[in-house]
C-alpha positions in Angstrom: 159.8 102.3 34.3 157.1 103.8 32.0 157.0 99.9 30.3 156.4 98.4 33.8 153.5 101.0 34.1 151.6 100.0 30.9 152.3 96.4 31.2 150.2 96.6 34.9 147.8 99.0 33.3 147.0 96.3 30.6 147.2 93.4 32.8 144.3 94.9 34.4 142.1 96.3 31.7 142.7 92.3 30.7 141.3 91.1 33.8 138.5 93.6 34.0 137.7 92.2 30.4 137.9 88.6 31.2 135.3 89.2 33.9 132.8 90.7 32.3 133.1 88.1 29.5 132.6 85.3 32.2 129.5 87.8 33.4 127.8 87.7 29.7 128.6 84.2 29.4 127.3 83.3 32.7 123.6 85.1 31.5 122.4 82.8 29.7 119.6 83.4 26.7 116.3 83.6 28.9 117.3 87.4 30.4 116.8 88.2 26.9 113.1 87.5 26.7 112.7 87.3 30.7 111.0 83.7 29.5 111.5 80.4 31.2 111.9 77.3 28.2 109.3 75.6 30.3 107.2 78.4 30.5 104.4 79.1 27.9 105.2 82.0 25.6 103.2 84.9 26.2 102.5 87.5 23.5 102.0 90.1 25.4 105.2 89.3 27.9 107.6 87.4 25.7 106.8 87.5 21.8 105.7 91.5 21.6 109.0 92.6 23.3 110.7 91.0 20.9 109.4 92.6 18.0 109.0 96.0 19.6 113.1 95.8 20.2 113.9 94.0 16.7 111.3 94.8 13.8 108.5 97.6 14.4 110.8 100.2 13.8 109.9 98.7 9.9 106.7 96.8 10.2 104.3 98.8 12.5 101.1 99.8 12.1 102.2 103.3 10.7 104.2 101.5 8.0 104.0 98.5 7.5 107.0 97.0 5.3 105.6 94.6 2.9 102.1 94.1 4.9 103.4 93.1 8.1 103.0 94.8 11.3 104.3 93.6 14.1 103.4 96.4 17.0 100.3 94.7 18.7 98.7 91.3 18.6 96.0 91.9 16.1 98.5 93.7 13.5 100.2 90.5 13.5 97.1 88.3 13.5 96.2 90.7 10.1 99.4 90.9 8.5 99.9 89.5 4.8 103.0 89.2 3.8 103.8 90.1 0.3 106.4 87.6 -0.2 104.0 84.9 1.4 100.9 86.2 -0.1 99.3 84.7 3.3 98.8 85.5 7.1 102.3 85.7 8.5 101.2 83.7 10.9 99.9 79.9 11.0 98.3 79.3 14.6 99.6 75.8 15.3 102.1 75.7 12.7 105.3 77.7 13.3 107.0 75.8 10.5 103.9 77.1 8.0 104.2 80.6 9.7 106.1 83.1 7.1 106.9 85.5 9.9 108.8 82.1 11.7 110.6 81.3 8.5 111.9 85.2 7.7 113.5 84.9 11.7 115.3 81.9 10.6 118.8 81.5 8.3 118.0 81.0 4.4 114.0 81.8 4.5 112.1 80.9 1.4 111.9 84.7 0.3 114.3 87.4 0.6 116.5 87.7 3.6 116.7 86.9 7.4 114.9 89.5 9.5 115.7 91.7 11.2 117.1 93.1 7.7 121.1 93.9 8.1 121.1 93.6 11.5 121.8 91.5 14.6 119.4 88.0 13.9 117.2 86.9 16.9 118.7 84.6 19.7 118.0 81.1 19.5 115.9 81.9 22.5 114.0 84.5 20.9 113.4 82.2 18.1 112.0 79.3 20.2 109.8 81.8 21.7 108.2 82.5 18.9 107.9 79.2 17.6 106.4 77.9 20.7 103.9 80.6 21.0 103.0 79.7 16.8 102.5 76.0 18.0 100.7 76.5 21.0 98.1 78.3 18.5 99.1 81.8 18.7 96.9 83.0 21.7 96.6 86.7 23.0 98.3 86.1 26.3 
């Protein structure tokens, strides 16, 4: 009796699990930056957010790690980055931008940021790269 118990117990705890997996799934990548692909990227809206919940906790203003800060639009207009030796980023030219290739798998220096932790959505990557290529503006 105790078996047929459990075996109801877990049958549900299953189905509550498969639902909320369908949930995620079902959200797709935009509710992460609240950014519609065929929306411009806003610095302000889409790109800061991103950086205020992934990297200024080691590249603000206060400290910036290796030159870059990342907690407001002209720290990252400002930022060197010591690896780089250049402006992290490249208005126009995400694929110049160093702060574009450290986001990415395999970057020329060092290691994928965020450092040991969870890499940026492919989402969050295309929103910065779309906001580097359409020139980087304070929106």
């Amino acid at each position: 009796m105790a078996s047929d118990c459990f075996i109801e117990a877990f049958g549900k705890l299953i189905f509550k699990g498969l639902i909320m997996l369908l949930i995620f799934t079902a959200c797709d990548d935009n509710s992460i930056t609240g950014r519609d692909p065929e929306e411009d990227a806003s610095f302000k809206t889409h790109v800061l957010p991103i950086f205020e919940d992934n990297c200024t906790f080691c590249h603000s203003s206060d400290s910036p790690q290796n030159g870059v800060a990342l907690d407001s639009y002209q720290a990252v207009m400002q930022s060197v980055g010591q690896q780089y030796g250049r402006s992290v980023v490249e208005p126009g030219d995400a694929d110049a931008s160093p702060i574009y290739n450290k986001i990415n798998p395999n970057p020329q220096h060092g290691v994928r940021m965020p450092f040991e932790s969870t890499p940026l959505s492919d989402n969050q990557i295309e929103t910065i790269r779309d906001w580097i290529n359409d020139g980087a503006p304070n929106n």
